[in-house]
N, C-alpha and C positions, 0 to 999 in steps of 0.2 A: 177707129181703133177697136170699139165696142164688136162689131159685127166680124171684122177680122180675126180675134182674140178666140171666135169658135166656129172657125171658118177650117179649120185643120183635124185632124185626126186626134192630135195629142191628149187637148184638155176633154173630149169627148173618151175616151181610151181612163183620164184619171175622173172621169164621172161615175163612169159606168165601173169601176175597181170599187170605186166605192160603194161596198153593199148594204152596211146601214143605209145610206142615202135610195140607193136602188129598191131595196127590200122595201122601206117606207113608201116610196111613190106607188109598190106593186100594191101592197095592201092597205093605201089607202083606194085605190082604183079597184080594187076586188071587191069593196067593202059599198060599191056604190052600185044602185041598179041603172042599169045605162042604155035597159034593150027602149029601143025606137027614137034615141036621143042622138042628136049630130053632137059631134066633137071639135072645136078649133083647138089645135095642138100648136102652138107660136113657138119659132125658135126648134122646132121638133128636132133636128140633130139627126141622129142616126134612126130616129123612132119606132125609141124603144115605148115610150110611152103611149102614144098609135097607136100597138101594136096590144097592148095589155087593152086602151079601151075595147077594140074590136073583139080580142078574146072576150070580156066582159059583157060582148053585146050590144056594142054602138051599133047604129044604123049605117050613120055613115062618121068617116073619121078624116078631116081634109088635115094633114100637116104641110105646115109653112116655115121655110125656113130660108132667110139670106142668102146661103151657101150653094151654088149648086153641087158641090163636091159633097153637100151632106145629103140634097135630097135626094142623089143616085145614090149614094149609102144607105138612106132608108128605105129607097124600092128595093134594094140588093136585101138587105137584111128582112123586109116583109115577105121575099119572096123563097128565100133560103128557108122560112118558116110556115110556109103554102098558106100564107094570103095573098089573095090578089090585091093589084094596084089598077085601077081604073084611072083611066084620063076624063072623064066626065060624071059626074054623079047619075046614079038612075042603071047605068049600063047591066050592071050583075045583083041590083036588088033582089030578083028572086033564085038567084042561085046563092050554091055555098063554094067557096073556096075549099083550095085539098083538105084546109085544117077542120070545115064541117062549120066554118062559121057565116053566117050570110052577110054581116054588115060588109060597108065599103070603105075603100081606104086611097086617099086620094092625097099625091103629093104635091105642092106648088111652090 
């Protein structure tokens, strides 16, 4: 029941509304220095959180999550934002994504 309950759009749709909650995870993640630091992001969802580490400077960022219906949502939305999604760590370390950022971002 656990892994089902955010296996859908909905409750991820009433997470992300919520912008104290959002607002807080951005600026606690702005507030961290994170260049050349891996990331495990558990449960990522749409990954939005992913997404604020790499802006911030992750090296690399793997999110994980149960759902496949979310992890094709978090490449959809990484990519809607020009970061790239790599299927193996290592592949685009020295380049930068359209957004100018180099770390990597890896869905599983």
């Amino acid at each position: 029941y656990y892994f089902d309950s955010y296996s859908t759009f909905h409750i991820h749709e009433i997470m992300l509304r919520d912008s104290v909650r959002t607002q807080s995870y951005a600026s606690a993640i702005g507030a961290m220095d994170m260049r050349n630091k891996v990331v495990l992001d558990v449960g990522c969802g749409t990954g939005i959180l992913s997404l604020l580490c790499v802006k911030q400077g992750a090296k690399l960022v793997v999110g994980v999550d149960n759902s496949e219906p979310m992890i094709l949502a978090a490449k959809a939305v990484a990519r809607e934002n020009g970061i790239a999604v790599v299927s193996e760590p290592g592949v685009n370390i020295s380049s930068s994504s359209a957004s100018g950022h180099s770390g990597e971002l890896m869905y599983v």
